[in-house]
Structure formats: C-alpha cells, structure tokens
C-alpha positions as CSV (number, residue, x, y, z in Angstrom):
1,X,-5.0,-25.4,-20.7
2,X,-6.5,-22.3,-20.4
3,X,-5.0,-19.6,-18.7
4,X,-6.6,-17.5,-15.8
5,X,-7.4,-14.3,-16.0
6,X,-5.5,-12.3,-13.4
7,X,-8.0,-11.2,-10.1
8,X,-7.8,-7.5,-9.5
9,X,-8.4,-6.7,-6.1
10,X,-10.9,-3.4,-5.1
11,X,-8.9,-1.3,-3.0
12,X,-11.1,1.3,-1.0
13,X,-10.3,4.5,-1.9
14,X,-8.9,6.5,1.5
15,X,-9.8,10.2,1.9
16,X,-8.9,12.9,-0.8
17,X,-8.1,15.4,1.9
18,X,-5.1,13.8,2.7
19,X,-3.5,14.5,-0.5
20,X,-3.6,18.2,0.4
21,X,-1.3,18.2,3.3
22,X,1.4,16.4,1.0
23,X,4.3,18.2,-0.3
24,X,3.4,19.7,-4.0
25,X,6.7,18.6,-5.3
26,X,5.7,15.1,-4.4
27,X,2.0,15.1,-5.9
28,X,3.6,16.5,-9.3
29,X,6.1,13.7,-8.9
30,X,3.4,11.4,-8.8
31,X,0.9,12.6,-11.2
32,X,3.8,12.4,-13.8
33,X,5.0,9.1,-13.2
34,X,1.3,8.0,-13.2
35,X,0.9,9.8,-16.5
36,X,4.1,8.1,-17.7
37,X,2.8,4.5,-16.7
38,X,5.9,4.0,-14.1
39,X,4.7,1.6,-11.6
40,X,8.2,1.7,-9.9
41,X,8.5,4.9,-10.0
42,X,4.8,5.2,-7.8
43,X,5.9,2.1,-5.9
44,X,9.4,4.4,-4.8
45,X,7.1,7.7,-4.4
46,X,5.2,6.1,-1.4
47,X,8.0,4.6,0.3
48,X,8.3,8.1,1.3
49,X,5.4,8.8,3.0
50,X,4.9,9.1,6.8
51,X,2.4,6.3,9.0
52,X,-0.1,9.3,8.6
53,X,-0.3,8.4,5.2
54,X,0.0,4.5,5.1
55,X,-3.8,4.1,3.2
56,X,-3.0,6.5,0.7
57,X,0.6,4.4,-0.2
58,X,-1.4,0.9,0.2
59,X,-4.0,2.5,-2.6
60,X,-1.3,4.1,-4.7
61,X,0.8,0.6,-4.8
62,X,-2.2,-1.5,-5.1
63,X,-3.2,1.1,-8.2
64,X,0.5,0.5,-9.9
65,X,0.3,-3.1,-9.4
66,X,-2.8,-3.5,-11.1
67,X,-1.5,-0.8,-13.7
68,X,-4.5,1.5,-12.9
69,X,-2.8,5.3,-13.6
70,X,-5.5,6.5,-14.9
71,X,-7.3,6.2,-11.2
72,X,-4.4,7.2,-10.0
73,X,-4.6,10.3,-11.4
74,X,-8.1,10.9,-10.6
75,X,-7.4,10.4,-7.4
76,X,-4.7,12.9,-7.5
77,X,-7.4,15.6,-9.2
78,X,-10.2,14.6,-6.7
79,X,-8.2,16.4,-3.9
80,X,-9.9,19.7,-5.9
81,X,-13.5,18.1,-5.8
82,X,-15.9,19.2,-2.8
C-alpha cells in the first residue's frame, strides 16, 4: 500500500499593506516563532487579530499547517517591498 503524499493547498497571498498597521510587538512575535518553526505558537498569534485582518490569519494558519515559515517570513519582510 502506498501512502499518499499529503495535498498542500495554495493559499492567495492577501495584501502586504496590512501588515503595517499591526502592532510591532506582534510582527516580531511572529517573525520569531516563524523563525523558530512554532506552528502553535503562529496558530495562537492570529487568534488575536481583529475581522480587519481575518485573510492575513487564514494565510498565516494555512502557512503553519503546511509548515511553510520560510513564506511566512517573506511575507512578513514584503511589508518593506514597494
């Protein structure tokens, strides 16, 4: 029996602007535990956010639970990007 391979689901990425009305505290937060490979830790970080921010959560948890930090962290640094 062969096992299948798990599907991993393309998330659309919501706008990078948002980030930059989020708290800073809450960004470094999140770039750390992304750094860090703490999916729960990501998953507990958007259970904070306001409805205003509801697609970037969705993208953040769909990102930890395909264990993608490495996006997630680009993400984070694309808030600098024109």
């Amino acid at each position: 029996m062969l096992l299948e391979e798990p599907q991993i689901t393309e998330v659309p990425s919501p706008d990078p602007s948002l980030l930059t009305d989020l708290p800073t505290d809450w960004l470094q937060a999140l770039e750390e535990a992304a750094v860090l490979g703490d999916d729960r830790a990501i998953v507990e970080l958007t259970t904070h956010l306001s409805l205003k921010f509801a697609s970037v959560g969705f993208y953040l948890t769909e990102l930890a639970n395909q264990f993608e930090f490495e996006q997630i962290v680009q993400f984070l640094h694309s808030r600098y990007s024109p």
